[in-house]
N, C-alpha and C positions, 0 to 999 in steps of 0.2 A: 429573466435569469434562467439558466440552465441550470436541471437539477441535477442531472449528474454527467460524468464524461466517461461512456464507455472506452479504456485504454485495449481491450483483447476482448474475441470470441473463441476459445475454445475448439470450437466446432467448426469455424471459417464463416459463420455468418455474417452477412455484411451490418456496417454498422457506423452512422454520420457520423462522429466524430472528426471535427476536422484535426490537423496537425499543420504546426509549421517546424522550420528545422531552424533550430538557433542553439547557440552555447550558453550553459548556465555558469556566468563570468567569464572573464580574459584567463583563467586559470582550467576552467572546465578538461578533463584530460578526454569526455568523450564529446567532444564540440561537434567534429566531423559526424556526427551519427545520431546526434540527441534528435527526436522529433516532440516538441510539447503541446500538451495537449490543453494544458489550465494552468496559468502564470498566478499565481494571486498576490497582495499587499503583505502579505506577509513572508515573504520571502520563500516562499514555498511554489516548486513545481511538478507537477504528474506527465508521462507520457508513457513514449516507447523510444526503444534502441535496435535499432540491427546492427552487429559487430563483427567483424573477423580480423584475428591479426594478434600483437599483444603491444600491451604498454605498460610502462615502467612510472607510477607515480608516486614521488616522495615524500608529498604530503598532499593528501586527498583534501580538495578544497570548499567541502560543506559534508552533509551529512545527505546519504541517499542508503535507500531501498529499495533492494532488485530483486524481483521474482523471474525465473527463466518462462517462458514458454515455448521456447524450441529450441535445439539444440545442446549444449554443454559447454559453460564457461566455467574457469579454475579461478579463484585467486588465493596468490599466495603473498605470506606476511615473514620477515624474519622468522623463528625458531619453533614457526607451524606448521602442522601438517597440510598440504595444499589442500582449499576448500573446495570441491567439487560441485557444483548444481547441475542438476540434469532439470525437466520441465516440473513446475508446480514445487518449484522451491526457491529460496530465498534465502537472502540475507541482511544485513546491514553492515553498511561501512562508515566506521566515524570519523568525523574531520580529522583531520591530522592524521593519519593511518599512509605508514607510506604500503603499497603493495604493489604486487605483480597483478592484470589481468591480463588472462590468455582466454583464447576462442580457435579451436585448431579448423573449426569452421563455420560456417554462417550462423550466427546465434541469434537469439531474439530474446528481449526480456524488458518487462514493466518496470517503471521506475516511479517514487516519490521522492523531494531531495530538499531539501533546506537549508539555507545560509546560515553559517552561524560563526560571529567573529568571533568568539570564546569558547570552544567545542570543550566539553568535559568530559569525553569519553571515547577516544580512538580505539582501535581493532577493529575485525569483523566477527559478528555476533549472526551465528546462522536463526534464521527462523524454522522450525519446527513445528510438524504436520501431529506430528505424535506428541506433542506440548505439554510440560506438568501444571494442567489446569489447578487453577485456584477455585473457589465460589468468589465470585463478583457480584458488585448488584445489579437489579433488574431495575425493570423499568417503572414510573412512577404510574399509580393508577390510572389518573386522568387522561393520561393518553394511551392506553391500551384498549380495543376493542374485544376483549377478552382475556381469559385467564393469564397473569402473569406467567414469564418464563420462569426457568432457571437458567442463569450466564454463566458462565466459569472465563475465566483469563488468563496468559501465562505471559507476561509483559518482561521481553527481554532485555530492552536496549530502551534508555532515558537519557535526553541530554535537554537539562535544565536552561540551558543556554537558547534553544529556540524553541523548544515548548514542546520538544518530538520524545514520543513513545512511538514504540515499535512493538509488535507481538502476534500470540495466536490466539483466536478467541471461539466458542462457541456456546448453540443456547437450544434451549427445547424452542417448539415453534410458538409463535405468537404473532399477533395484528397489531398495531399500531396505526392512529392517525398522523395525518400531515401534519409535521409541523417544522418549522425553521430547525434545520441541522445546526449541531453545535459546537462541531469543530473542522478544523480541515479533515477530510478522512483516505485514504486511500485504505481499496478492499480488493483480497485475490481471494474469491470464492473456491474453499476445497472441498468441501460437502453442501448439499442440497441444494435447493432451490428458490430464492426470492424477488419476488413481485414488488417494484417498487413503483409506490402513486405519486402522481405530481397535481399539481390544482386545477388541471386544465381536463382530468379525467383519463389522462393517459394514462399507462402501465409499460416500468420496463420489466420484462423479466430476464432473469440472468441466474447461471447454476454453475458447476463445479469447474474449474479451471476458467472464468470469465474472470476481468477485472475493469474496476471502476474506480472514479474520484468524486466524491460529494463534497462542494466547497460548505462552507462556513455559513450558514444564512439561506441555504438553497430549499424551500418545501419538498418534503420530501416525506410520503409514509412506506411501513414497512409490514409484508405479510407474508411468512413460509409457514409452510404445513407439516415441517419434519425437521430434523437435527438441520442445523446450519454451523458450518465453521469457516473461518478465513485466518486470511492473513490480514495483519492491519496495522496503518500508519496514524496515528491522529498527532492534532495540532490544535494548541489554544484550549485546554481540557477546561472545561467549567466546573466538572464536579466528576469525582473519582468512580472510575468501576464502569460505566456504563458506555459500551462502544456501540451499539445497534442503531 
């Protein structure tokens, strides 16, 4: 098993991930351009998109999450102000959402996306860097290799219908061992730096504007030595509060 699917570097580092290019459904509005990176059983997919152009769709058909990292895409929705993202920002678009996307030129930007036959929450919900964190919980003793964090949360976008939160999250540092991930995860790292182990004794490490996907079941441990915050997707939550 793969533990994790690096989607972006940042820096332009290279980095195996493979990608193939296919549409997520016969309805997909970005078919021509989706590259994915991790398809899983649960109706959930991560990759990347490069876009130019605009398109017109009148009902967004599943639920997806897009961080920019290059360039500047608008979407606009009836009686909104157009939502602008330039790099290391994000949003969310919920099923049924009809909207405008424009790219006045070459764009790039990460995606998580979800099928969901009963979407309970259309619009677009920006994600935010500057977040009104919550306290969250940390993590359970057993698996930490020292002192507990503190987490904080600001979870903006819920749709009950496939299992999807959306948010910004962050934590004092801490170590953690391997152990089986417990949800689908998509993460766009916006502050510091984490070291993730896998069983084999490998180490990835990834820091601020990097994004990745951890499926559901993948070993996977976690060790930063300073504030960390992202952006994040999860799926299939087991138990509330804890996204690391």
């Amino acid at each position: 098993m793969t533990v994790a699917f690096v989607l972006h570097r940042a820096e332009g580092a290279p980095f195996s991930t493979s990608f193939r290019r296919a549409a997520f459904g016969k309805d997909d509005p970005f078919a021509r351009n989706r590259e994915i990176a991790w398809e899983g059983p649960d109706s959930m997919i991560a990759g990347r998109i490069s876009f130019i152009g605009e398109l017109d769709v009148p009902s967004f058909p599943h639920i997806e999450t897009i961080v920019v990292v290059e360039g500047e895409l608008i979407l606009e929705t009836v009686g909104a102000a157009p939502l602008v993202l330039g790099p290391r920002a994000g949003a969310v678009i919920g099923g049924g959402t009809a909207l405008r996307v424009r790219a006045e030129s070459r764009t790039r930007f990460v995606f998580c996306a979800a099928a969901c036959e009963k979407p309970t929450k259309p619009g677009i919900v920006p994600l935010r860097a500057d977040a009104d964190f919550k306290p969250s919980a940390s993590l359970p003793a057993e698996v930490l290799l020292g002192p507990a964090p503190q987490c904080r949360s600001d979870n903006v976008f819920t749709d009950d219908g496939a299992e999807y939160r959306a948010g910004t999250w962050d934590s004092t540092p801490y170590h953690r061992v391997i152990r089986p991930h417990r949800v689908n995860e998509f993460m766009q790292l916006l502050a510091g730096n984490v070291r993730f182990a896998a069983p084999d004794g490998s180490v990835l490490s990834l820091g601020a504007g990097d994004a990745l996907f951890v499926p559901r079941g993948a070993p996977i441990g976690w060790e930063s030595s300073e504030r960390v915050a992202k952006f994040y997707v999860v799926q299939n939550v087991q138990a509330s509060g804890e996204e690391g």
